[in-house]
C-alpha positions as CSV (number, residue, x, y, z in Angstrom):
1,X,-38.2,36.1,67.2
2,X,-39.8,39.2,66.9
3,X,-41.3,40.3,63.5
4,X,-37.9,42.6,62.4
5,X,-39.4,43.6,59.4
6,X,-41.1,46.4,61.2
7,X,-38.5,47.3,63.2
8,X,-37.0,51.0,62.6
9,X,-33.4,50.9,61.1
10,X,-32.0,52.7,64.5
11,X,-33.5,49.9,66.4
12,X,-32.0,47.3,63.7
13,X,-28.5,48.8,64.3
14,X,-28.6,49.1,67.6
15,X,-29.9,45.2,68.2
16,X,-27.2,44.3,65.9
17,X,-24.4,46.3,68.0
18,X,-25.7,45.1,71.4
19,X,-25.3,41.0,69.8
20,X,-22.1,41.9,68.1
21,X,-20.7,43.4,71.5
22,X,-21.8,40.3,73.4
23,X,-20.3,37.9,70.9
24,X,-17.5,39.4,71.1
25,X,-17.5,39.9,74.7
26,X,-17.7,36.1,75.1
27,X,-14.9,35.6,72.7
28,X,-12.2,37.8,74.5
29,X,-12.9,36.7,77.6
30,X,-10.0,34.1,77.0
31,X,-7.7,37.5,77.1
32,X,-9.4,39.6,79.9
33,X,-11.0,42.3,78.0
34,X,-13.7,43.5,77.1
35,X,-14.8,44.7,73.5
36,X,-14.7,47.9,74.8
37,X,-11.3,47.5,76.0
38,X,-10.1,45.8,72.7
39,X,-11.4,49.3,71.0
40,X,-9.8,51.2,73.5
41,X,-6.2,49.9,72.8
42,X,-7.1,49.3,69.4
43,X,-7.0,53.6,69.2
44,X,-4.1,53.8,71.4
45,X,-2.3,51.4,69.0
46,X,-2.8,53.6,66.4
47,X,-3.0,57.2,67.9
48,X,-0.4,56.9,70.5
49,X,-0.6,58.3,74.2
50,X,-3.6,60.2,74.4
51,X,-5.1,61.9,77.3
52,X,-8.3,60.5,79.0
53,X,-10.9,62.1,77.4
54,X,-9.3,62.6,73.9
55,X,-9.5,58.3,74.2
56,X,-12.9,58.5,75.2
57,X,-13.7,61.4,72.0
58,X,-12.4,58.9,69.4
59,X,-14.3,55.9,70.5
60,X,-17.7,57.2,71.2
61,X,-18.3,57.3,74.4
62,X,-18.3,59.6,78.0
63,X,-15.6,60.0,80.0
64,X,-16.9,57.9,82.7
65,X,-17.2,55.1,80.8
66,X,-13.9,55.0,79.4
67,X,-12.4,55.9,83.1
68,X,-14.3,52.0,84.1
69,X,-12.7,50.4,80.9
70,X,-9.3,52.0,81.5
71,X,-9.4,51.1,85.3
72,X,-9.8,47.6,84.1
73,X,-6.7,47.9,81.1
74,X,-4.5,49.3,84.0
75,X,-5.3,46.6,86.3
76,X,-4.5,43.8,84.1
77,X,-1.4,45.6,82.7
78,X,-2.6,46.8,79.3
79,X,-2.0,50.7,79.7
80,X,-0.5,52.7,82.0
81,X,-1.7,56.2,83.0
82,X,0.4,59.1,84.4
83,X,-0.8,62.3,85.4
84,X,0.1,65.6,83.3
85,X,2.7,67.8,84.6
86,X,0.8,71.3,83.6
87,X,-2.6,69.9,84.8
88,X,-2.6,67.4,87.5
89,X,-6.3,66.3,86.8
90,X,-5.4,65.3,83.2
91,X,-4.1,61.6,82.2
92,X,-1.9,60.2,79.6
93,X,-3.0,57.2,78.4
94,X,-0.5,54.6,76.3
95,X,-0.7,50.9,75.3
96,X,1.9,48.5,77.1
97,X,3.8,45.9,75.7
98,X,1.6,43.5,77.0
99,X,-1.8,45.6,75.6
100,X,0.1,45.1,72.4
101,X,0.3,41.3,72.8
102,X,-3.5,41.5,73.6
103,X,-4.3,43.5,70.8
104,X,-3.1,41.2,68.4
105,X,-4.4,37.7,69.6
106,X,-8.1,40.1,69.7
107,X,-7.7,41.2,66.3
108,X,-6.9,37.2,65.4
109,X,-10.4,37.0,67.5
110,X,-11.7,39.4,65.2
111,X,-10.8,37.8,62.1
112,X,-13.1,35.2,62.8
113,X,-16.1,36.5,64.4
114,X,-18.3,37.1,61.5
115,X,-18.0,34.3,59.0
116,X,-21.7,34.8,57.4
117,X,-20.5,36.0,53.8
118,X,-23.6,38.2,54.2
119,X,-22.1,40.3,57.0
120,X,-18.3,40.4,55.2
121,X,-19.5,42.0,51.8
122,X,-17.9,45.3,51.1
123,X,-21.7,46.7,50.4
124,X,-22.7,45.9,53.6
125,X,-19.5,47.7,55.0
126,X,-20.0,50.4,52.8
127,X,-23.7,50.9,54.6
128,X,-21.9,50.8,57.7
129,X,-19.0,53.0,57.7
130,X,-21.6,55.9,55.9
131,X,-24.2,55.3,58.8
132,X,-21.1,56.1,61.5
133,X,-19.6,58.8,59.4
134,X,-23.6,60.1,59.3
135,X,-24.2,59.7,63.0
136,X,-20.6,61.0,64.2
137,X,-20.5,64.2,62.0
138,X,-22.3,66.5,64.7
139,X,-19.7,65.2,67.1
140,X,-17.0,65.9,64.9
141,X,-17.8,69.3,63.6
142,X,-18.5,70.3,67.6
143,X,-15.1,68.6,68.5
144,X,-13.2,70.7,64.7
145,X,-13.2,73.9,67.5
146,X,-10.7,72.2,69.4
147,X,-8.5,69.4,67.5
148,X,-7.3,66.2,68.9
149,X,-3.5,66.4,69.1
150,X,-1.1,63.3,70.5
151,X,0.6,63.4,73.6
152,X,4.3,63.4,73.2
153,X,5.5,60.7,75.3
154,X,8.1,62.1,77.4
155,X,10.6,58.7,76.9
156,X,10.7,58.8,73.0
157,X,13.3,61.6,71.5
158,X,11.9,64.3,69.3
């Protein structure tokens, strides 16, 4: 093991992302996702249908990459995408019943995957949750010109 003590704290967080990502990886393979695709219906879950790239906005990362994860959702029945009316190149993207079922046996995944009292203390959280707000802010204040609204899904009555 290397000597982390020199190690800069952006090469600290992003060592301890890439092991958390494969450790949970490994663990949802039992349900055919990815960590990346847990996050992904994890947001639809709570935003509701969203087009493409106002997914990809809210989890942090291109378009491209969340068109591979959501190729991967569809095929495995955990969203479905449909195409908008006023612009044919734009997708809707919502959670299905069965992403729903997935979502919840991941989060009982993620209840358990850090068990170290170290990593669960709320100081440590704390740290965390400023470091993201800190290092998502120029994203957010370049996204404030153009808000993030839901897409109304066209079966639920106003």
């Amino acid at each position: 093991m290397p000597d982390l003590s020199t190690w800069s704290t952006g090469r600290l967080l992003t060592t301890a992302a890439r092991l958390v990502e494969q450790s949970w990886n490994q663990r949802l393979a039992e349900l055919d996702v990815t960590h990346a695709g847990f996050t992904a219906l994890a947001v639809l879950a709570t935003q509701g249908p969203l087009r493409q790239a106002q997914l990809a906005e809210l989890v942090h990362v291109q378009a491209q990459t969340i068109g591979k994860t959501l190729n991967r959702l569809e095929s495995r029945g955990h969203i479905e995408r449909t195409r908008g009316d006023d612009d044919r190149r734009s997708q809707t993207v919502r959670i299905t019943q069965k992403g729903l079922e997935t979502l919840e046996k991941g989060r009982d995944i993620e209840r358990t995957l850090v068990s170290d009292e170290a990593l669960l203390s709320p100081e440590l959280r704390a740290h965390l949750r400023a470091a993201i707000e800190e290092l998502a802010e120029p994203q957010r204040i370049a996204r404030s010109q153009s808000p993030l609204q839901a897409v109304q899904d066209p079966r639920v009555e106003s």
